[in-house]
Structure formats: structure tokens, C-alpha cells
C-alpha positions in Angstrom: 38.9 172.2 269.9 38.2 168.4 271.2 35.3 168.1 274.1 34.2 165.1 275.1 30.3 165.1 276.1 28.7 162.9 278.8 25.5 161.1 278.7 22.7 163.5 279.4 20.7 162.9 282.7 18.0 165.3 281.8 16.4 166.2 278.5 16.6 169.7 276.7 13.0 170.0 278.0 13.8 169.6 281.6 16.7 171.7 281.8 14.7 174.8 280.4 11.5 174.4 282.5 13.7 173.6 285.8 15.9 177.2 285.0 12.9 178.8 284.9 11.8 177.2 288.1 14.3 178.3 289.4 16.1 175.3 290.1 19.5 173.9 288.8 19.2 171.2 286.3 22.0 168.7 285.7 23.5 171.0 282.5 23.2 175.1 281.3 20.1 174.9 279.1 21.4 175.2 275.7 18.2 176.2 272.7 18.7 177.6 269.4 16.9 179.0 266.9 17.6 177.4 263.4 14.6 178.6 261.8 15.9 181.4 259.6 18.9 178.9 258.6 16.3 176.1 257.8 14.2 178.2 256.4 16.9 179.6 253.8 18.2 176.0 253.5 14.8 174.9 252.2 14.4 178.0 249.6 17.8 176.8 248.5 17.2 173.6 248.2 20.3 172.6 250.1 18.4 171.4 253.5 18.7 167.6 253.6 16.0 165.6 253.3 15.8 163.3 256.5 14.8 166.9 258.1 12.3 168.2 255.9 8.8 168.6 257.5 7.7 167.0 260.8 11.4 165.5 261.0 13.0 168.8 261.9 12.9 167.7 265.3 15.6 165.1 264.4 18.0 168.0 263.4 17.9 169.5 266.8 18.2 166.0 268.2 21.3 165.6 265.8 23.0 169.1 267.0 22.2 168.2 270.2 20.4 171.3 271.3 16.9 171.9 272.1 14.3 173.6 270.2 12.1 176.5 271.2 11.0 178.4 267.9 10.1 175.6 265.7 7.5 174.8 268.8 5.9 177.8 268.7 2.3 178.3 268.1 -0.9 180.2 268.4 -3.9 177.4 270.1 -6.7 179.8 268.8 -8.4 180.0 265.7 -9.0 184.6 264.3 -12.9 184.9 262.6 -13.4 188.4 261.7 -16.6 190.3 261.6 -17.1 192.5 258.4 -13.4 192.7 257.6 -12.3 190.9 254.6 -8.5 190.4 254.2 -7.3 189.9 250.4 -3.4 188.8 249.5 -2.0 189.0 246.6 1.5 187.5 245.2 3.3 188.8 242.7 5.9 186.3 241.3 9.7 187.2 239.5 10.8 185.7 236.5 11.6 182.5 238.1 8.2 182.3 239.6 9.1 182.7 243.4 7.5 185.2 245.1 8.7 188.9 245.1 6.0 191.3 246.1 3.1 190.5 248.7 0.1 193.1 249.2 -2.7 192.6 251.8 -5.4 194.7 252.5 -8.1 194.8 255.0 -11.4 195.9 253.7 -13.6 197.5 256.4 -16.9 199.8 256.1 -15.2 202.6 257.5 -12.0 202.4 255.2 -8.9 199.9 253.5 -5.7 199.5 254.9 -2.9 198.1 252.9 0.5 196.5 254.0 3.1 196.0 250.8 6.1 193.3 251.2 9.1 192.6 249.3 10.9 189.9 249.0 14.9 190.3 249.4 16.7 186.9 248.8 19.4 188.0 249.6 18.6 187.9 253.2 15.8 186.0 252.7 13.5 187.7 254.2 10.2 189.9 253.5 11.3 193.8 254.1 7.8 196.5 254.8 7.5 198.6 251.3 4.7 200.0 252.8 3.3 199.9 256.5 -0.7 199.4 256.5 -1.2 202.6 258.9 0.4 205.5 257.3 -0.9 208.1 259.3 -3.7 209.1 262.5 -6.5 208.6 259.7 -5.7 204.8 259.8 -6.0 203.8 262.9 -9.7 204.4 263.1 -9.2 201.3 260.3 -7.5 199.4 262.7 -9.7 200.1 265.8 -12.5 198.8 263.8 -10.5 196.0 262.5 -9.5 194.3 266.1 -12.8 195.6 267.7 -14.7 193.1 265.2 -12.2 190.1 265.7 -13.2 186.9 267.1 -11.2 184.3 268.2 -12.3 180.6 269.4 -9.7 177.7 270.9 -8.1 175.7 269.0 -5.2 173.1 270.8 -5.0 170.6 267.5 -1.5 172.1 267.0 0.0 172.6 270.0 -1.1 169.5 271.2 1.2 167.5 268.2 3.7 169.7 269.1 3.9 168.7 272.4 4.1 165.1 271.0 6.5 165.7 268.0 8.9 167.6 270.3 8.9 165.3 273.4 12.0 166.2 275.4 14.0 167.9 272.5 11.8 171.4 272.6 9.3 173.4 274.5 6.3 174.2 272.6 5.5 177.8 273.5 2.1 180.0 272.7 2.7 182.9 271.3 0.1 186.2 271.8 -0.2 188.9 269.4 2.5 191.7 270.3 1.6 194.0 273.4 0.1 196.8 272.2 2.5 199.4 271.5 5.1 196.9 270.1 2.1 195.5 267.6 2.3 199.4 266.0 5.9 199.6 266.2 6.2 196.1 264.1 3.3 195.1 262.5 0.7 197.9 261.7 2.9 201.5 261.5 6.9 201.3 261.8 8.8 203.5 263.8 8.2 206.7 261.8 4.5 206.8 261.3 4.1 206.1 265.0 5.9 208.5 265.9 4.6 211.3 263.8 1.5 210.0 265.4 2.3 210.2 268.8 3.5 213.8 268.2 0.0 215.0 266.2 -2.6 212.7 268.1 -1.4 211.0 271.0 -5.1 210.4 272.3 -5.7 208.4 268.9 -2.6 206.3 269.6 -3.8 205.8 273.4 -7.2 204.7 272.3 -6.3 202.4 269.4 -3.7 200.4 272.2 -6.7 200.6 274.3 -8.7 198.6 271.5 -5.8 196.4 270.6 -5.0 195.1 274.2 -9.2 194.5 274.7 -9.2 192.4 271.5 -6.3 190.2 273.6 -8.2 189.4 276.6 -10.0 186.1 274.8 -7.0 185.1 273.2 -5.0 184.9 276.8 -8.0 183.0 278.1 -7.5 180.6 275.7 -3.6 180.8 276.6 -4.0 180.4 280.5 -6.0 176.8 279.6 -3.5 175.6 276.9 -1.3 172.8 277.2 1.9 174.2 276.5 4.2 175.4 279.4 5.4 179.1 278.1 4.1 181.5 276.7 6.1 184.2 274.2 6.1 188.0 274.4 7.7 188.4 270.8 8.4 192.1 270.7 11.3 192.5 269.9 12.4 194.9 272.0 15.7 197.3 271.4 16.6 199.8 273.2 17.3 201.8 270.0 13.3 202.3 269.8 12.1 201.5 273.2 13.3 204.1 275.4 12.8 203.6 279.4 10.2 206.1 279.1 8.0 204.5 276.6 8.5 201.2 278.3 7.3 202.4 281.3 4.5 204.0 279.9 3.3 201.4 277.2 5.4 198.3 277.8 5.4 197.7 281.8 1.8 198.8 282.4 0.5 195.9 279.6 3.0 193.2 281.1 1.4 193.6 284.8 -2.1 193.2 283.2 -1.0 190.4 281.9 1.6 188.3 284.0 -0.6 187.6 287.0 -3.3 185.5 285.4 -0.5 183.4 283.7 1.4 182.6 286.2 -2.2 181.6 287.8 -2.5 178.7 285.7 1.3 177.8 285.8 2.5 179.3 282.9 6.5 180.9 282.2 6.7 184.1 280.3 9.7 184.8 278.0 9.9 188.6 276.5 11.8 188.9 273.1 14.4 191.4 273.6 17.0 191.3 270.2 18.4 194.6 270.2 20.6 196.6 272.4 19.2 196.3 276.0 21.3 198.1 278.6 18.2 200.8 279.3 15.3 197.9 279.5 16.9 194.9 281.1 16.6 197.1 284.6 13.1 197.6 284.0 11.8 194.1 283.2 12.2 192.1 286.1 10.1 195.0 287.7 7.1 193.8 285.5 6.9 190.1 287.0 8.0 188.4 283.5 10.4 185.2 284.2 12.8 185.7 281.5 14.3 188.3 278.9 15.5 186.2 276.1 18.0 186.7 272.8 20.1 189.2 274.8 22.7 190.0 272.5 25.8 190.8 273.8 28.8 193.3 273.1 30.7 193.6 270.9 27.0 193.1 268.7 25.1 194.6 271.0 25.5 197.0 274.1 26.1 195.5 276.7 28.8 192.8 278.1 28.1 189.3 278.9 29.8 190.0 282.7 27.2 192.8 283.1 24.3 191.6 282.4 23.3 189.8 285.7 24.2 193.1 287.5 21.8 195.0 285.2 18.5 192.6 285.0 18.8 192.0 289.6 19.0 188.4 290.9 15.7 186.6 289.9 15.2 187.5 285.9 16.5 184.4 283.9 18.8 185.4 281.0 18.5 183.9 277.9 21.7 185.2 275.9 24.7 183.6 274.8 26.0 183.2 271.1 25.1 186.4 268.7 23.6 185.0 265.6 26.5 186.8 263.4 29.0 184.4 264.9 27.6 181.5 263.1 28.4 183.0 259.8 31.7 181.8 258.8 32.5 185.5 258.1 34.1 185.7 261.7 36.6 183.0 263.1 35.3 180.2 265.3 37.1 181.0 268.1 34.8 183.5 268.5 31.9 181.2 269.2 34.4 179.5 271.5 35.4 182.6 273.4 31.5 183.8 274.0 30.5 180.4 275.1 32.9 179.9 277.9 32.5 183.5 278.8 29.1 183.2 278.9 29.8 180.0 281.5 32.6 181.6 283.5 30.0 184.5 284.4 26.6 183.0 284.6 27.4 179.2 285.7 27.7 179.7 289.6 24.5 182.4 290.0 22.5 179.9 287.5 19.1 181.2 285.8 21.1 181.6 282.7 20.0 179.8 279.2 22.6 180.0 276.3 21.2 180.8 273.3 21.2 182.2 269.7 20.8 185.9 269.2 18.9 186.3 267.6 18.8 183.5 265.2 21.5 181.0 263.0 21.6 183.2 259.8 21.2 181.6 256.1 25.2 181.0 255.7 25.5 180.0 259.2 27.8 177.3 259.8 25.7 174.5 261.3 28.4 172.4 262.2 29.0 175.6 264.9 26.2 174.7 266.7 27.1 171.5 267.5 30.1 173.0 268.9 28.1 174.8 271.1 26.6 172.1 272.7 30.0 170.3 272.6 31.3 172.8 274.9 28.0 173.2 277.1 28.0 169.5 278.0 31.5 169.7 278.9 31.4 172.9 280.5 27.9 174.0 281.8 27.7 171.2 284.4 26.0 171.8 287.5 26.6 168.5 289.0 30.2 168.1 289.3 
């Protein structure tokens, strides 16, 4: 397919941070996240030079998309308090790594986390979950009531240099609560046997977890970068609208207000199937539910999703991340892109995106096709 693309008025920046103004820029935001493909591409060995390092930002630039993940970062600096945190890497045969174990040694008990490494995917997949069972999260409580944290803007500050107009430099807090169990510290089982046995222990080690957040969003509310990231990575598979009422919506509202104080957009993760949750959000005063993946990969279709979220939440959906892989035809891409316009141009607040993410044999040259047919297409000013 042959586009033609017209000098940009705006940058990628200012298109992102005028749709979540609410405001039209000139052309659809269009940001992806190439940060699974790159990294793959590095482990390979097959990621070309000129982009290595600090130059990444010239392979967005090159694409002709902006950048969002690559710019995300964390402007605080963890010290904890009798808790000492040992990793070890075991290696294969060709001396990359294959099995990673942490613990976190505490006086009132060890927990242990065990990854392995699947290069296949390449990615780390949870062998064993560091909470196991109600007995750990006294561990955990004691672990995140003895954290410290102090500011530290070194990083987000050259981000906000490197990136200039190409990307957004974004902080990112530790998961809410109830999504750091789900992802980080239990999985879906153990929390849920937990819930069952002990829900009071669950409710008082969220309790714990969101108190050991309130220094870190300080330092968020006086950082220099724009947005901040909820990365939860919510599905609707897990998150049911009762427990995002009762664990989700509760710890957005104590959090929302004091951001959008000092000026700040909120974006909430939400890369699984959504129909149930997308309702709720806007209720909670975030800006934006981002990496909304849409039918047939996920469950709902792109001409429903405005009705769903109500007239104010800004969409961030677009391209599944499959679609890349040059497993399914390009027209494909094609198809969702223009669908995605058709629907979502004339009621605006709508940023096309990857969903989730460019996989490892992703087709990059597809990406450029996206923003090929964006600059043709996603015009607001003619």
C-alpha cells in the first residue's frame, strides 16, 4: 500500500500530552512499544548498531513513531532496613543466563522468588512465586514496612533530554496493591487460596504495601516528567468488577487527586481482555486506559470501545502486538489501523498503539507502516 506522509507540525511529544489534555493535536498520537523486539534483537545479536544504547531514540525517530516505554523510569532511589536481598544466576552451557533466584532475608523469615529463562520467548517465566502461602506475607509486611526510599531525578532528567520530542518520559510506581500480589509477590493461585483461608491477612499486607507507596508518590508529584504509569496489567480474566471495585478503584482515588495536583497524566496498563473494567475506570479519575487490545485478540471490538469506557477516558489501543509477527498477513495491520481511525478520529482522545508490545519476530518494517498510514490518515487538521 503507497501513502504519502506530510511534514509533521507537531512532535510525537505534543500530540500525546495535547490528547490527554484533551485537546486535538495536528495528527492521532501514534507510540509503540519496541522494547521486547529490541530487547530480543540485542540477545540475538541482530539489532543494528547505530541503535544500540542511548541511540535507541534514533530508531523511533527512524519509524517515525514516538516512544513511551523506553522513557520509563523510577526518580527514587529503595534502601532497605534489615532486609538483605541476595540473586543468584545460574548460567546454561553457553553461558547465558537460565535460572535466577532471589531471596529476601528478614528476621522474621526468607522469601524466595525462582525465574527461568525461556528463549524462546525471551522472556523470564515465575518457577516459583516468593509468597507461597498466608505464612509469607508476614515476610512481606515486614519487608515493605522497613523500606526506604529517597529522590533521585538523575535519570529522568536525561531522559527528558535524550527523548526531546520523540517520547514521553513517564514515572512509573510500584503496582497498586492488589495487582503487586497478583504479579510480583504471589500469582493468581496462591492469592487466591489466600483470600479464601485469610482474607484479613491479605487486607492487612495491601494495607502495608500501599503505606510503603506514599513517599514514593511524593517523590512522583515533584518529578519532572509529565505521566505517570499504573503498570498493572490488568485483564479481565483475573480482575473481576468485583475485585476491582474492592481493591483496584478504592487505591486509584487515593491516589489520582494529589497527581493531578501537581499536573501530572495517569495511564493504567490494561493488556488483557477488558470489556468488564473499561466501564469502571473512568469512574476512578485516571486519564487514560492504555494497550487495549482489541477483538479478534482480545474481547472487545475496536467500534465498542468508546461506548464502553463513557466520553472523557482517553483510549490507548490500536494494533495487537501479534499482528506484527509475519505469522498473519499485513493487511491485517492495515485493516486495524483504518478501523481504528474510522471509529475514534471524529470523537478524538484516542492514541494508536501496540498491544501489548512488537514481539521478538515482529516485522519492524510494519511499524513504519503504521505511521505511514497515521500521517496520512489520522489528520485532524484537514
Amino acid at each position: 500500500m503507497q501513502t504519502s506522509m506530510k511534514r509533521p507540525t507537531m512532535t510525537y511529544a505534543e500530540r500525546i500530552l495535547k490528547t490527554f489534555r484533551g485537546e486535538r493535536p495536528d495528527v492521532m498520537p501514534w507510540f509503540a512499544d519496541l522494547t521486547y523486539w529490541y530487547r530480543a534483537s540485542l540477545t540475538r545479536g541482530t539489532l543494528p548498531r547505530k541503535y544500540e544504547g542511548d541511540r535507541v531514540v534514533d530508531l523511533y525517530r527512524d519509524l517515525g513513531c514516538g516512544c513511551h516505554e523506553h522513557a520509563l523510569n523510577r526518580p527514587w532511589v529503595e534502601e532497605y532496613e534489615d532486609v538483605t536481598i541476595a540473586k543468584t544466576v545460574e548460567e546454561d552451557s553457553a553461558g547465558q543466563p537460565a535460572l535466577e533466584k532471589t531471596e529476601w532475608v528478614t528476621p522474621v523469615g526468607t522469601l524466595t522468588q525462582v525465574k527461568e529463562w525461556e528463549p524462546i520467548s525471551f522472556s523470564w517465566a515465575y518457577r516459583k512465586y516468593p509468597v507461597g502461602g498466608v505464612e509469607d506475607l508476614r515476610t512481606l509486611r515486614f519487608i515493605h514496612g522497613h523500606l526506604h526510599v529517597r529522590p533521585d531525578y538523575s535519570s529522568q532528567e536525561h531522559q527528558l533530554r535524550l527523548w526531546g520530542g520523540v517520547g514521553v518520559p513517564s514515572s512509573v510506581p510500584p503496582r497498586s496493591p492488589m495487582a503487586n500480589l497478583i504479579v510480583i509477590w504471589m500469582g493468581v493461585l496462591n492469592l487466591c487460596y489466600a483470600l479464601a483461608d485469610q482474607p484479613g491477612e491479605v487486607d492487612e499486607t495491601l494495607e502495608v504495601l500501599g503505606a510503603a507507596q506514599d513517599d514514593i508518590y511524593d517523590i512522583i508529584t515533584r518529578s519532572p516528567a509529565p505521566l505517570v504509569y499504573f503498570g498493572d496489567n490488568i485483564t479481565g480474566d483475573v480482575v473481576s468488577p468485583t475485585i476491582f471495585r474492592k481493591y483496584y478503584a478504592p487505591y486509584y482515588h487515593r491516589r489520582v487527586p494529589g497527581l493531578h495536583a501537581a499536573g501530572k497524566r495517569i495511564f493504567v496498563h490494561v493488556d488483557g481482555t477488558f470489556r468488564t473494567v473499561l466501564p469502571l475506570m473512568a469512574e476512578t479519575g485516571v486519564d487514560c486506559a492504555q494497550s487495549l487490545t482489541v477483538a479478534p485478540l482480545g474481547d472487545v471490538a475496536i467500534h465498542e470501545m468508546r461506548a464502553l469506557a463513557g466520553p472523557d477516558l482517553v483510549l490507548w489501543s490500536g494494533v495487537p502486538g501479534a499482528l506484527f509477527s509475519p505469522q498473519y498477513p499485513v493487511q491485517m495491520v492495515v485493516d486495524t489501523v483504518l478501523e481504528c481511525i474510522e471509529h475514534h478520529k471524529a470523537p478524538g482522545r484516542f492514541i494508536m498503539g501496540v498491544c501489548d508490545q512488537v514481539p521478538p519476530d515482529g516485522d519492524i518494517e510494519r511499524v513504519r507502516l503504521v505511521s505511514e498510514l497515521v500521517e496520512r490518515y489520522g489528520r485532524y487538521d484537514e
